[in-house]
C-alpha positions in Angstrom: 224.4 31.4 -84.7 221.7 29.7 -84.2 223.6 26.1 -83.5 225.9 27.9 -81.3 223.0 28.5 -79.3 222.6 24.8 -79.3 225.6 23.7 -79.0 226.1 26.2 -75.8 222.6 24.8 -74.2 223.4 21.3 -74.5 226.9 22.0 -72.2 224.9 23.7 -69.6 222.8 20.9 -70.0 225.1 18.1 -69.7 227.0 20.3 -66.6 223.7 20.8 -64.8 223.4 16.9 -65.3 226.9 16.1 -64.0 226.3 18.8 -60.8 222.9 16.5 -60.0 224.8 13.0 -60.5 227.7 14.2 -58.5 225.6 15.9 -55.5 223.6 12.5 -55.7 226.4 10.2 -55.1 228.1 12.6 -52.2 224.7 11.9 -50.4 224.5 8.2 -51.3 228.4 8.2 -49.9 227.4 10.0 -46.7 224.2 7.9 -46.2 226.8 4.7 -46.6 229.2 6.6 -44.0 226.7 8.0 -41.5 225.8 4.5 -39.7 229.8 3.8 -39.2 230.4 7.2 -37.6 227.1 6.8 -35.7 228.3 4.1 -34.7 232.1 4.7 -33.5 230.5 7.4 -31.3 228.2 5.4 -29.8 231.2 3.1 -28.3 233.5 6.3 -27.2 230.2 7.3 -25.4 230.0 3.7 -24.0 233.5 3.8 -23.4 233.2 7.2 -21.4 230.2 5.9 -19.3 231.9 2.4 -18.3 235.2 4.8 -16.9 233.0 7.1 -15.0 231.3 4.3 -13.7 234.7 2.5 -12.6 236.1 5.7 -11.2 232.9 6.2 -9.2 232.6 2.5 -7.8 236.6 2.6 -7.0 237.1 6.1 -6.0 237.4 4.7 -2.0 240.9 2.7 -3.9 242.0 5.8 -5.5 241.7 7.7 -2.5 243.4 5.7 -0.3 246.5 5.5 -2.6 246.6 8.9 -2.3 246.7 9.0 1.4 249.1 6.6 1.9 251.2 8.3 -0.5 251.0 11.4 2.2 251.5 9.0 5.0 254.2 7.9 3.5 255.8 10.6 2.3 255.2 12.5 6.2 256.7 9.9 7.8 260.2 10.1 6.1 259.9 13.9 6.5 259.2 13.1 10.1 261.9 10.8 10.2 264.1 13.1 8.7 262.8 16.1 11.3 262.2 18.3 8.6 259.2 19.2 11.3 257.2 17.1 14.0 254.0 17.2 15.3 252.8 18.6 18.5 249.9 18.2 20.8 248.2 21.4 18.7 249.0 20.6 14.6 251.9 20.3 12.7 254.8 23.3 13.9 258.2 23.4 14.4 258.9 23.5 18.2 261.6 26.5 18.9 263.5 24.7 22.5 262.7 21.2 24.3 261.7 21.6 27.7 262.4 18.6 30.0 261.0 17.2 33.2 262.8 14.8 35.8 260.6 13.3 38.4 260.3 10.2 40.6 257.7 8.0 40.6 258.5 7.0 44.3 258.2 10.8 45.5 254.8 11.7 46.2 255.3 15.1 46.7 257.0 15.5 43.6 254.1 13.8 41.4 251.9 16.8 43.4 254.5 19.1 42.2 254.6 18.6 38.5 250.9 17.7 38.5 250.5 21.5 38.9 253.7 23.2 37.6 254.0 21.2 34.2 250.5 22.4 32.4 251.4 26.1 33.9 254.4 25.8 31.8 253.0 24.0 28.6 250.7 26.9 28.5 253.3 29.5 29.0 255.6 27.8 26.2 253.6 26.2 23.5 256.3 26.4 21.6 258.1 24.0 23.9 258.8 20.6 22.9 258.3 18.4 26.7 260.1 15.5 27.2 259.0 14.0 30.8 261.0 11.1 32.4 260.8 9.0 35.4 264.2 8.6 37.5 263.5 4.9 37.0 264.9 5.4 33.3 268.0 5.3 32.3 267.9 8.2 30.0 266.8 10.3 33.2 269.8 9.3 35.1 272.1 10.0 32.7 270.7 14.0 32.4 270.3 13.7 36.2 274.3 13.2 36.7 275.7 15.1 33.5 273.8 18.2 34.8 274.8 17.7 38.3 271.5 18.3 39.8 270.8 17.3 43.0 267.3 17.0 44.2 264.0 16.7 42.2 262.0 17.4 40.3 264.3 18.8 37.9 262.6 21.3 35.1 265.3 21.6 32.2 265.8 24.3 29.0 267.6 23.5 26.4 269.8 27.3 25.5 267.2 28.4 23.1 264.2 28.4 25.4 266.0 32.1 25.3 263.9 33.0 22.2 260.7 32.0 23.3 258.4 35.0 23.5 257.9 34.4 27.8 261.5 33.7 28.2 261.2 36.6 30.7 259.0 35.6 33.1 261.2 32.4 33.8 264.6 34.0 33.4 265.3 35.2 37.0 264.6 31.8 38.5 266.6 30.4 36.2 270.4 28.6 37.2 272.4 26.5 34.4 273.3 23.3 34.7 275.5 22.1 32.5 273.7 22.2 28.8 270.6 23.3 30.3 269.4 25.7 32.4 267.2 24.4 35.2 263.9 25.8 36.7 264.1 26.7 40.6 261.5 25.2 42.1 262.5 24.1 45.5 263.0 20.5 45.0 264.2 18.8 48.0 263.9 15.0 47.2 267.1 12.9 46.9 266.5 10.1 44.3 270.3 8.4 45.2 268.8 8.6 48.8 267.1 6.4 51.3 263.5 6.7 51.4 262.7 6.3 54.7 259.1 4.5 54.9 259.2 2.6 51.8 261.1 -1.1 53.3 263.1 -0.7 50.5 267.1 -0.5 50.4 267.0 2.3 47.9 270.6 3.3 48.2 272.2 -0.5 48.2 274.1 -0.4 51.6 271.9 -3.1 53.2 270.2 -0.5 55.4 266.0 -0.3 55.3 265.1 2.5 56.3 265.5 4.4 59.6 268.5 1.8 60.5 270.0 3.8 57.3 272.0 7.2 58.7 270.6 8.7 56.2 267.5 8.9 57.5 268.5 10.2 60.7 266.9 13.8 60.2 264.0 12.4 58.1 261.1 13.4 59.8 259.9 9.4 60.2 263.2 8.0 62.0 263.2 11.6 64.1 263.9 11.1 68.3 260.6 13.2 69.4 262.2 16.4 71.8 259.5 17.8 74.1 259.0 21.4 74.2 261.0 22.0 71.2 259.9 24.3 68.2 262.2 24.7 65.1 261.3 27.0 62.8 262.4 26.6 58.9 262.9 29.6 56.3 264.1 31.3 53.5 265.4 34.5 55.4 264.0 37.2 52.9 260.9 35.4 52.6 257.9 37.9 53.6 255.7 34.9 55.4 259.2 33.5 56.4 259.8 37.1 58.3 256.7 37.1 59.7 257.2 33.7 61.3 260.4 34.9 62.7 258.5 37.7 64.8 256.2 35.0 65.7 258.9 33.2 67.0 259.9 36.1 69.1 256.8 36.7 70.6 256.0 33.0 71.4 259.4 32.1 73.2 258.9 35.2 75.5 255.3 33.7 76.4 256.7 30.2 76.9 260.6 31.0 78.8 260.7 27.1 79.0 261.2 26.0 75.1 263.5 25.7 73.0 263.9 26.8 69.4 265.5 26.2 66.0 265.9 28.2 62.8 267.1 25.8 59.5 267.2 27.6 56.1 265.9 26.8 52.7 268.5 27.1 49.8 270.4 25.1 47.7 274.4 24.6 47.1 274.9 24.5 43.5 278.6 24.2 43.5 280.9 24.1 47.3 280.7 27.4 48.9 278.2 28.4 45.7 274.0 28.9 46.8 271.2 29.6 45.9 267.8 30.7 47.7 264.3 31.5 45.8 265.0 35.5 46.2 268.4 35.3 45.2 271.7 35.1 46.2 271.7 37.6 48.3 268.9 35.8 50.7 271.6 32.9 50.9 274.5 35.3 52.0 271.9 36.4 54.7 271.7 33.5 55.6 275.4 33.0 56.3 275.2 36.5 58.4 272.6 35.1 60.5 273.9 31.7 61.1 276.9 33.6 62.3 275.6 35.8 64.2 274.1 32.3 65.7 277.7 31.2 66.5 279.6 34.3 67.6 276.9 35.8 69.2 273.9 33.4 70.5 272.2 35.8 73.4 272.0 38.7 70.9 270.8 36.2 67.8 266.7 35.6 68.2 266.6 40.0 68.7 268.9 40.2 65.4 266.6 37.7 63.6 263.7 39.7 64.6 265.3 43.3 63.6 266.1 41.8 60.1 262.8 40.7 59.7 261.0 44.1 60.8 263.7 46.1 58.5 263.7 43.7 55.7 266.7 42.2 53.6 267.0 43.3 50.5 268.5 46.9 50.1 269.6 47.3 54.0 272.5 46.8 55.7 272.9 44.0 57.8 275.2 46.1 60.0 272.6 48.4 61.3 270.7 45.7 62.9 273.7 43.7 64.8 275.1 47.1 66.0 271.6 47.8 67.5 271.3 44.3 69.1 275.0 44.3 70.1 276.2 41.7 68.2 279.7 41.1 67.7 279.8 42.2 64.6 283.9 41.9 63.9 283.8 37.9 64.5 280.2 37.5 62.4 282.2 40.0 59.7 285.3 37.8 59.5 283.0 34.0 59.8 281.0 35.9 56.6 283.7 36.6 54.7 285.6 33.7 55.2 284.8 29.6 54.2 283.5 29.4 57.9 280.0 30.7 56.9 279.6 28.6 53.7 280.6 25.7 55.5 278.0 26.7 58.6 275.2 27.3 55.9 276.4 23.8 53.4 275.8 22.1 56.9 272.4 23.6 58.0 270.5 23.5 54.4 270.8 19.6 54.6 268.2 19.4 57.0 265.2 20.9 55.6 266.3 19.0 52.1 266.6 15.6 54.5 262.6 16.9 55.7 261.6 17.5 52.2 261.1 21.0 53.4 260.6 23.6 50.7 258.2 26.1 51.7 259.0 28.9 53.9 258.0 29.0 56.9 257.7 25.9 57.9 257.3 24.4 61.9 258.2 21.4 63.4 257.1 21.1 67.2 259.1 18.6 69.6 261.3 17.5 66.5 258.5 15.1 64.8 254.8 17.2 64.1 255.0 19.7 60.7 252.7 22.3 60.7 252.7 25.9 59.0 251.4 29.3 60.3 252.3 32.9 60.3 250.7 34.3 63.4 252.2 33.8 67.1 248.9 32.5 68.8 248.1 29.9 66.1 251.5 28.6 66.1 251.5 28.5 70.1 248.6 26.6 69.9 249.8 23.8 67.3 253.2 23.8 69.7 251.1 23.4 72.7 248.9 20.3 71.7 251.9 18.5 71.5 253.0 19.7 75.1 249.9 19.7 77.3 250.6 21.7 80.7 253.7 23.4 79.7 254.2 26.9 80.9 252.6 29.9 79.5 250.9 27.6 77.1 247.3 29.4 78.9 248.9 32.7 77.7 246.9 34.7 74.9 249.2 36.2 72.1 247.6 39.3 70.9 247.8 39.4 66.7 250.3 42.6 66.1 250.1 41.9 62.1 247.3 41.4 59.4 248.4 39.6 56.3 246.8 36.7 54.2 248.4 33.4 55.2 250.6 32.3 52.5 254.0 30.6 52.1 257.3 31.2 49.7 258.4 28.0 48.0 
């Protein structure tokens, strides 16, 4: 029993020995390891630093990769029109608007200068294409839409889903794949301009030696005592004008007068006036009425005007001024009155007239007005001493001065 005891002893002994050499050489081991771990760490650590470092002192390079990478890839997708970009950011435009105008027309650069903004506001949405008749891209719309005067303010058909499409839509005409803008435009660019020395129509003629330039207001034979009167016939400042008229030819017996109309032909026997087309068939009444019944035409003017055009009968008035009113019925109805009205437009367009009313006194001095005694005035200074000139034309109407056109 007793060397069992020993024997048992010595084994825990030798075990307790083993566990002390064994626990002894796993820390010699690790001590023999530690400096080559210590030391692999160290270099990932340098490692890590040296990138941060690079990233940080190249980061501009990186960048810009990345950017042109965008540049890149927007210009193919701009290329491609998957959108384009527009004076306000990247959006996809809905319709194109374009605009036709002439360097050469001064009246026209005025025109657009304060029209074209209006719109660009009123249709952001609009992509705006604006070209000079000088290009050939603008001559090429210019003829395939059959246009005629400029400037020329184009829609392309879905300008019909833009969210003001209403506000433009009455003033609206089409012309062949667009639909143009009524503005008034009166200037010719296939025409002789008049004051320029320039043969702008190639047949050798400069200017007022050109026959086109026969009713421009330039190459005009001055006619003393001579007022003409120009207007769009449902035009409320144009009406006024019209009793003007009236009242200043019975103050001066001696003159004589005109009345031209404001309108445009958009096909033969076709027009079209800023109102609508029913200004431009009153038009044709009255220039018939002109025709078949001259002594009675200045009081039916002046009836129409007091009464007003749209919604009345023009009958009323030429039974009350005793106008032949079976001739002017059958010259209305038939091609005569397109043709008289096709004839008569040409002249204010040769002017450049647009706005309504308009005066020209002794067939050479343009000047506007509304009221009798301001226009007898202008008319006078440019025929000192004429009868009834000294004659005072009371004011019979109070309205702001204004224009149509």
């Amino acid at each position: 029993m007793e060397n069992e005891d020993k024997i048992k002893g010595s084994e825990e002994e030798l075990e307790e020995k083993e566990s002390k050499e064994s626990k002894k050489e796993r820390k010699e081991k690790k001590e023999e390891q530690t400096p080559k771990t210590h030391k692999m760490h160290e270099k990932i650590h340098e490692k890590a630093l040296l990138a941060r470092h690079h990233i940080k002192r190249n980061g501009w390079k990186y960048l810009s990769i990345v950017l042109l990478i965008a540049i890149v890839a927007f210009a193919v997708l701009t290329a491609l029109k998957v959108f384009t970009v527009s004076y306000n950011g990247f959006s996809r435009y809905k319709f194109t608007m374009i605009v036709l105008g002439d360097k050469r027309c001064a009246e026209c650069n005025e025109t657009l200068a304060q029209l074209v903004p209006q719109l660009k506001s009123l249709f952001p949405e609009a992509r705006v294409i604006e070209l000079d008749y000088s290009d050939a891209k603008a001559k090429r719309i210019f003829n395939e839409t059959g246009i005629k005067y400029l400037p020329a303010v184009l829609f392309d058909d879905k300008v019909s889903s833009a969210a003001n499409y209403s506000i433009i839509k009455p003033y609206l005409d089409q012309k062949g794949n667009y639909t143009s803008l009524r503005i008034g435009a009166s200037f010719d660019p296939r025409s002789e301009i008049c004051d320029n020395g320039i043969d702008d129509n190639g047949n050798s003629l400069v200017d007022c030696k050109d026959e086109e330039c026969a009713n421009s207001m330039q190459c005009r034979e001055e006619k003393p005592k001579n007022l003409q009167l120009y207007i769009m016939s449902d035009c409320p400042y144009g009406k006024m004008a019209v009793i003007a008229l009236g009242e200043i030819v019975n103050a001066i017996p001696e003159m004589s007068y005109e009345i031209h109309y404001i309108a445009d032909e958009t096909s033969p026997g076709a027009f079209s006036s800023l109102h609508g087309t029913y200004e431009a068939d009153e038009d044709i009444v009255q220039l018939c009425v002109k025709k078949y019944s001259p002594q009675q035409w200045l009081n039916y003017m002046v009836c129409r005007s007091k009464q007003g055009v749209r919604g009345n009968d023009w009958h009323e008035c030429a039974k009350n001024t005793s106008v032949n009113v079976e001739q002017v019925e059958a010259c209305f109805k038939g091609d005569e009155g397109k043709k008289l009205l096709s004839e008569d437009i040409k002249i204010a367009h040769a002017l450049g007239i647009g706005a309504s009313p308009t005066w020209i006194a002794n067939n050479r001095y343009q000047f506007g007005g509304i009221y009798a005694e301001n226009v007898k005035q202008q008319f006078c200074s440019h025929n000192p001493g004429l009868a009834g000139c000294n004659t005072t034309i009371n004011q019979t109407t109070t309205a702001p001065s204004g224009s149509c056109g």
